[in-house]
N, C-alpha and C positions, 0 to 999 in steps of 0.2 A: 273326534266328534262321533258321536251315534247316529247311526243310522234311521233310529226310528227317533220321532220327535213326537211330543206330547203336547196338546193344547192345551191351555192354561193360561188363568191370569197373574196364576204367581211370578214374581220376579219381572214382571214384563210393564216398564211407563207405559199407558197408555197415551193413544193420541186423541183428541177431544177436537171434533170439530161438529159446523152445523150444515146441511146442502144447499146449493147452490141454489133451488130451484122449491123455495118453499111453498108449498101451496094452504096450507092451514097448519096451523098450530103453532110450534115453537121444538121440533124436532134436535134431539141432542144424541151426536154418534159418540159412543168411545168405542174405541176396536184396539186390541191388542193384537198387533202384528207379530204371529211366529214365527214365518217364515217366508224371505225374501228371495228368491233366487232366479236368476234370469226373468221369466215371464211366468213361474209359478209362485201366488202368493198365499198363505194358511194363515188362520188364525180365529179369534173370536168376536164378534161385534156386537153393540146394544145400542137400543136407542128409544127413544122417550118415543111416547104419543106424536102426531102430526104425521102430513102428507107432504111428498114431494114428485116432482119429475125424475124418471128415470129412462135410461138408454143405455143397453150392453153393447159392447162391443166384445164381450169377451165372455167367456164360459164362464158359469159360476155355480158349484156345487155348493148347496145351503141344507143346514139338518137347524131343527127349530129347538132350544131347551126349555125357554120357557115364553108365555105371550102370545098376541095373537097381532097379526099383519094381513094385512090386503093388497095384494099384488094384482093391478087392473090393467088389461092390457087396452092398444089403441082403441078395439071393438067395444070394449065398454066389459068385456070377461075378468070375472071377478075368482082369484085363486085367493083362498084363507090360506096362510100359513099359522099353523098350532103346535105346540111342544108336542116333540115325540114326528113331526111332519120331516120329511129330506124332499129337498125339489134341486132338478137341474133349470138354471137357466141358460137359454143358451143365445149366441150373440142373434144382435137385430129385437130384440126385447124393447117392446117401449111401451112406456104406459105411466104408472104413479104405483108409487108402495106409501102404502097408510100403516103406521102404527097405532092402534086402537089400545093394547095395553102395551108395556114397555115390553121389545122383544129382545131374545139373546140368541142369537146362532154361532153355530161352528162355519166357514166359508175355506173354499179353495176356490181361489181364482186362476185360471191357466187363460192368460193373456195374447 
């Protein structure tokens, strides 16, 4: 096995689901998962228009490729995320991500 691993959605089912905690629209995840291991997880994600609830409990490094999100925390603070954008999140997050166009990021999550 190599050491370095490459994100990508070649070769890789993704998995298709929708969130728990819809608040408008009609929100559609696929994320291809590269990499599983203990509590560190890699890989790619998209997702259509709409808003949902969200709560971290765990680190999440995010780089944006294409699209545009709105990460709004409890206070009502509004972070755009846009292609070419990296954000750490970090646990205790809460707020609502809104998908305005369909977005795609690179994510590690370390759990």
């Amino acid at each position: 096995m190599s050491l370095l691993a490459r994100l990508s959605r070649e070769g890789i089912t993704p998995e298709i689901a929708r969130p728990k905690t819809v608040l408008a629209g009609d929100p559609v995840h696929t994320t291809w998962n590269q990499e599983a291991r203990g509590n560190l997880f890699a890989g790619i994600w998209q997702s259509t228009p709409g808003k949902w609830a969200v709560s971290y409990s765990e680190w999440e490094y995010v780089f944006i490729h294409q699209g545009h999100s709105i990460l709004t925390d409890q206070n009502g603070v509004e972070t755009h995320l846009r292609a070419g954008d990296s954000w750490l999140i970090r646990p205790g997050y809460e707020g609502t991500w809104e998908v305005l166009e369909t977005t795609l990021k690179d994510y590690v999550i370390l759990a």
